[in-house]
N, CA, C and O of each residue as an XYZ file, in Angstrom:
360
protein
N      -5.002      5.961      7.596
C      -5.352      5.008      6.563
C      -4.185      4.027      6.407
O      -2.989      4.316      6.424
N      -4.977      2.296      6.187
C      -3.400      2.125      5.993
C      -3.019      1.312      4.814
O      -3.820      1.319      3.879
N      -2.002      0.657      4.704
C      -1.418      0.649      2.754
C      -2.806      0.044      2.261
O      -3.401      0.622      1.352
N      -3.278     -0.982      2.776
C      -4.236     -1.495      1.505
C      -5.425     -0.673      1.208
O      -6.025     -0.591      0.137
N      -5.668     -0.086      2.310
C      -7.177      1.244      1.678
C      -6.075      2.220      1.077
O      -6.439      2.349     -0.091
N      -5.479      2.612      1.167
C      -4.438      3.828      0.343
C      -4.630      2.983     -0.932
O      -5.293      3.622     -1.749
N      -4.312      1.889     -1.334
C      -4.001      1.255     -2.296
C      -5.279      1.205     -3.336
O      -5.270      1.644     -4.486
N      -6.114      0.722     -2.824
C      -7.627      0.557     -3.187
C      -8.083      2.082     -3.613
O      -8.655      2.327     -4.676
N      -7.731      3.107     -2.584
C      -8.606      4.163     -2.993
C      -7.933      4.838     -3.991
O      -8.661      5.595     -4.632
N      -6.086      4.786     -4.528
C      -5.546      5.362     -4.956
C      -5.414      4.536     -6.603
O      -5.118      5.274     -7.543
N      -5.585      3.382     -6.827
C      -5.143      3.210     -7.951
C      -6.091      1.724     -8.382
O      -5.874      1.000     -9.354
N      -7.157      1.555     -7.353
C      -8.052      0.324     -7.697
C      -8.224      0.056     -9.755
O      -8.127     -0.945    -10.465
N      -8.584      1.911    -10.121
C      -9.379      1.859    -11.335
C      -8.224      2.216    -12.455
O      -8.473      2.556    -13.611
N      -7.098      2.092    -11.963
C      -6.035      2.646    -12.814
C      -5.330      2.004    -13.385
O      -4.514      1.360    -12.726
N      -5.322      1.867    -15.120
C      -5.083      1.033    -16.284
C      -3.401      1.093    -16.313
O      -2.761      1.546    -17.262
N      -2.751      0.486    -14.952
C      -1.288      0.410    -15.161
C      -0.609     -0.486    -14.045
O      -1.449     -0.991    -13.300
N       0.515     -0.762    -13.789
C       0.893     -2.116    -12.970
C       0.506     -1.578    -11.753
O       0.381     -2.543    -10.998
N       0.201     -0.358    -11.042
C       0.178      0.035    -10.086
C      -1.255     -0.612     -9.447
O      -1.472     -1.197     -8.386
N      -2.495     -0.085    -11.054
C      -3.603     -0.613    -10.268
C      -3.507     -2.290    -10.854
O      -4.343     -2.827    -10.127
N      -3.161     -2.973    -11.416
C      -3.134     -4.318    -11.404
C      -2.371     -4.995     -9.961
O      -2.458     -6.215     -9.825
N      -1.713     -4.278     -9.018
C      -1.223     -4.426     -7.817
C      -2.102     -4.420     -6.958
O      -2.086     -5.092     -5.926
N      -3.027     -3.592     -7.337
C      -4.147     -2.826     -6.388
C      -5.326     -4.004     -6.521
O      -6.051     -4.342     -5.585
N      -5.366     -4.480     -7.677
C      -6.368     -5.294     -8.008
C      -6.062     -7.100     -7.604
O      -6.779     -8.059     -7.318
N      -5.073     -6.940     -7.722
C      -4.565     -8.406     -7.107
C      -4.780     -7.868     -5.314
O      -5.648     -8.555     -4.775
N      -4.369     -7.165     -4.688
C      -4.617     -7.366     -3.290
C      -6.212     -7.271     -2.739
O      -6.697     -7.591     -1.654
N      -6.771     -6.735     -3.866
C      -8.531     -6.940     -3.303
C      -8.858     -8.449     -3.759
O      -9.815     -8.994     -3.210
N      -8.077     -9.206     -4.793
C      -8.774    -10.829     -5.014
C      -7.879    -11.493     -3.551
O      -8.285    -12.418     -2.849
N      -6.560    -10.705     -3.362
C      -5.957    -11.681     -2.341
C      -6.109    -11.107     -0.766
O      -5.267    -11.117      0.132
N      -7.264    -10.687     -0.762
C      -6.973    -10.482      0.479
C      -7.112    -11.256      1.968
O      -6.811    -10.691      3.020
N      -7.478    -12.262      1.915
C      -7.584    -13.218      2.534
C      -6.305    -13.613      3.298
O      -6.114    -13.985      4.456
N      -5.481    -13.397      2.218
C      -3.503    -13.891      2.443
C      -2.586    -12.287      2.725
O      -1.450    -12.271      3.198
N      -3.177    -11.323      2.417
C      -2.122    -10.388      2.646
C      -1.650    -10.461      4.399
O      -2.066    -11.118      5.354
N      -0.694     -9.537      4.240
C      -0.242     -9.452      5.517
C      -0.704     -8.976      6.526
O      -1.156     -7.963      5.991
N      -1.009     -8.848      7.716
C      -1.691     -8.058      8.828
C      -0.826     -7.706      9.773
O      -0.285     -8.315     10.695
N      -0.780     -6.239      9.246
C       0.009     -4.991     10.063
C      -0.754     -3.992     10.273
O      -1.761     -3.503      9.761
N       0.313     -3.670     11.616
C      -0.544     -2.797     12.443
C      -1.243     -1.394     11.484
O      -0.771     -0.839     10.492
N      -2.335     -1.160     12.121
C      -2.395      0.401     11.095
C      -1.541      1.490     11.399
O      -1.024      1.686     12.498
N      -1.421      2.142     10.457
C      -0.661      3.264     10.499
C       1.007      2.554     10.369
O       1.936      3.309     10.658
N       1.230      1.570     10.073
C       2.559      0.986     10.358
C       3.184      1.470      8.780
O       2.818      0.985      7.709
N       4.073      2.400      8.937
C       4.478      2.994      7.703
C       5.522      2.851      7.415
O       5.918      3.009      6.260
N       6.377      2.457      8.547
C       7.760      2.093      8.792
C       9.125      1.141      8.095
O       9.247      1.111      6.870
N       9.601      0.776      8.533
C      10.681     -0.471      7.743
C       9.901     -1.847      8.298
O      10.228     -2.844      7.653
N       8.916     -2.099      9.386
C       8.090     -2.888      9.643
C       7.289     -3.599      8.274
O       7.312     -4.614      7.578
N       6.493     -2.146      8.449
C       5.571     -2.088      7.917
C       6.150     -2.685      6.121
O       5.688     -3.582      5.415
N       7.410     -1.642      5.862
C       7.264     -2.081      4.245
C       7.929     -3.629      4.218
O       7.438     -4.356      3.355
N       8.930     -4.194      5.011
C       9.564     -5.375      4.891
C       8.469     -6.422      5.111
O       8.554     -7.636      4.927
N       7.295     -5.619      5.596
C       6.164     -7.209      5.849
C       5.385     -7.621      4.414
O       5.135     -8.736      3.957
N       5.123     -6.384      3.928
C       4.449     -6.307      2.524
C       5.407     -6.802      1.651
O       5.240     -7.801      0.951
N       6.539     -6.030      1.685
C       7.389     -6.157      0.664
C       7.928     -8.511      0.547
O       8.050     -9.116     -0.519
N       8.041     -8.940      1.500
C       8.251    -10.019      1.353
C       7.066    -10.881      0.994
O       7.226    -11.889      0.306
N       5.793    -10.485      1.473
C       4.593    -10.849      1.087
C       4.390    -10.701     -0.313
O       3.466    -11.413     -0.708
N       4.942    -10.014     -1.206
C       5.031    -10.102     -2.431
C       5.654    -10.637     -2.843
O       5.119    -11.042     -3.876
N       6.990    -11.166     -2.732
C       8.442    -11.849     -2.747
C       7.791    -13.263     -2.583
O       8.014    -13.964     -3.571
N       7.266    -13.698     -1.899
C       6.621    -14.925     -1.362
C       5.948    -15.512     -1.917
O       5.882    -16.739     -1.856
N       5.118    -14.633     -2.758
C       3.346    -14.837     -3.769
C       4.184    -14.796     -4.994
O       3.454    -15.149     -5.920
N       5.556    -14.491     -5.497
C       5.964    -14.799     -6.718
C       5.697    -13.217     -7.507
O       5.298    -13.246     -8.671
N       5.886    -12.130     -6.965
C       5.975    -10.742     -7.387
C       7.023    -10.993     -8.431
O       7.918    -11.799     -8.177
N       6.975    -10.147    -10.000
C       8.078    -10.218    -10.558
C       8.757     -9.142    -10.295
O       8.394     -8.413     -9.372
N      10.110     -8.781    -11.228
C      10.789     -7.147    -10.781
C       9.957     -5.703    -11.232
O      10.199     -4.616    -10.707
N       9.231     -5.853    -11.995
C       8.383     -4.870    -12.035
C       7.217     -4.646    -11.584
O       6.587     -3.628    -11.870
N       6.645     -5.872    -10.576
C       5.316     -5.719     -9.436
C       6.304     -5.316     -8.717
O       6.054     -4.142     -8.445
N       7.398     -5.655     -8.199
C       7.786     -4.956     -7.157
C       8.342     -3.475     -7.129
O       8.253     -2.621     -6.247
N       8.901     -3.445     -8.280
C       9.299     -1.666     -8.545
C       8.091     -0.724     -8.197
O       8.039      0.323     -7.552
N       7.160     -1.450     -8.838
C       5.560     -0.723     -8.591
C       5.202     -0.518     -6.986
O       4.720      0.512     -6.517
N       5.568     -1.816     -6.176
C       5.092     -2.015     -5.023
C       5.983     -0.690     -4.273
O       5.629     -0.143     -3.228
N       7.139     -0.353     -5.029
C       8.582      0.395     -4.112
C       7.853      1.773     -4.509
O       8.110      2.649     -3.684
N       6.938      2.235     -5.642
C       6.808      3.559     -5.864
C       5.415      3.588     -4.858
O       5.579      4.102     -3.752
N       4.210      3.119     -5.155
C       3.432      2.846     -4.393
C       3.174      2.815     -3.058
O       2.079      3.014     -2.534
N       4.645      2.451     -2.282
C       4.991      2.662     -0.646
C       5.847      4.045     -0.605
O       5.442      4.583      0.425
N       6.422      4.548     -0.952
C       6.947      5.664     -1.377
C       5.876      7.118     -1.297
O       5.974      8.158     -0.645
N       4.691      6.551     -2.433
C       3.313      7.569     -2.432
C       3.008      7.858     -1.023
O       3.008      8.920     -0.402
N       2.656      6.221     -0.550
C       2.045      5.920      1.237
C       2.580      7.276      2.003
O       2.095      8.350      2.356
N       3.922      6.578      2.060
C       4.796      7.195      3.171
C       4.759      8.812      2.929
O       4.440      9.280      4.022
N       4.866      9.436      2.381
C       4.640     10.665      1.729
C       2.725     11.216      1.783
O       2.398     12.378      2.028
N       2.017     10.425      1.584
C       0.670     10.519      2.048
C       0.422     10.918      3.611
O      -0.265     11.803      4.120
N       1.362      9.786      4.232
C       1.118      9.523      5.504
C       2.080     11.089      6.103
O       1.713     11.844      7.003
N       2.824     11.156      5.612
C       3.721     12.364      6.187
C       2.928     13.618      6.306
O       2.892     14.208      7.386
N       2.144     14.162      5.028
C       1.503     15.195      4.794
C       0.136     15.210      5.823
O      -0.270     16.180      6.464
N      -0.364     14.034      5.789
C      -1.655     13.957      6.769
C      -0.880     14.665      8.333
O      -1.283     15.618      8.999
N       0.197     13.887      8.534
C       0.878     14.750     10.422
C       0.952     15.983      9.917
O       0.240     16.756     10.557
N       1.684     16.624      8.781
C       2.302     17.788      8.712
C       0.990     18.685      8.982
O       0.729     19.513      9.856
N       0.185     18.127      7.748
C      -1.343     19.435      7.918
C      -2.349     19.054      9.457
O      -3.226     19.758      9.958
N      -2.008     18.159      9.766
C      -2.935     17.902     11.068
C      -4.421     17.795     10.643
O      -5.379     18.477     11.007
N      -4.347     16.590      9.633
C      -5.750     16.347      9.178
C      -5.987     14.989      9.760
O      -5.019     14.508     10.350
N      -7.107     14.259      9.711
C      -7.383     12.980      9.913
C      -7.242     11.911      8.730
O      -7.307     10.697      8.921
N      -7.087     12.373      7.774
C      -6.626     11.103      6.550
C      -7.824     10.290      6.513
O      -7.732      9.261      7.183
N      -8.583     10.415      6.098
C      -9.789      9.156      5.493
C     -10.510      8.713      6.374
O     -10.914      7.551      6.424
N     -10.872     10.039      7.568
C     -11.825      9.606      8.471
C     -12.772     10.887      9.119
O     -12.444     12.066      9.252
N     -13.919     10.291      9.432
C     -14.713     12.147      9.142
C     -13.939     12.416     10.399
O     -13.366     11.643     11.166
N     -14.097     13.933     10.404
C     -13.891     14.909     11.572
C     -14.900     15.058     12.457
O     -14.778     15.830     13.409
């Protein structure tokens, strides 16, 4: 899965900056960034992370954006560890 469905499925409906993050990248998605999937990396977060920087993120969209990639990466870790498929049937 990669950040923006994590994002969507994790905090679309959630009454806090996390899902107002979540909710701005489903009106903007037209402009977000396009990275590879699965790109979880220092790639991956420096592409997002300036893509917010760029669109005028303040310091607390981005603190949000830093816990939020944090969740990812930790999502993404546990999916290798258990040897599951992450958000795709078996």
């Amino acid at each position: 899965m990669n950040f923006y469905n994590f994002m969507i499925r994790s905090y679309r409906y959630e009454e806090s900056i996390r899902g107002i993050l979540a909710r701005a990248m489903i009106f903007n998605r037209p402009i977000l960034p396009h990275v590879d999937r699965g790109e979880f990396g220092d790639r991956g977060y420096m592409a997002w992370k300036n893509h917010f920087e760029q669109y005028g993120a303040d310091d607390e969209m981005l603190a949000a954006f830093d816990e939020c990639w944090a969740d990812y990466v930790m999502y993404k870790a546990n999916c290798w560890k258990e040897y599951v498929t992450c958000g795709k049937k078996k």
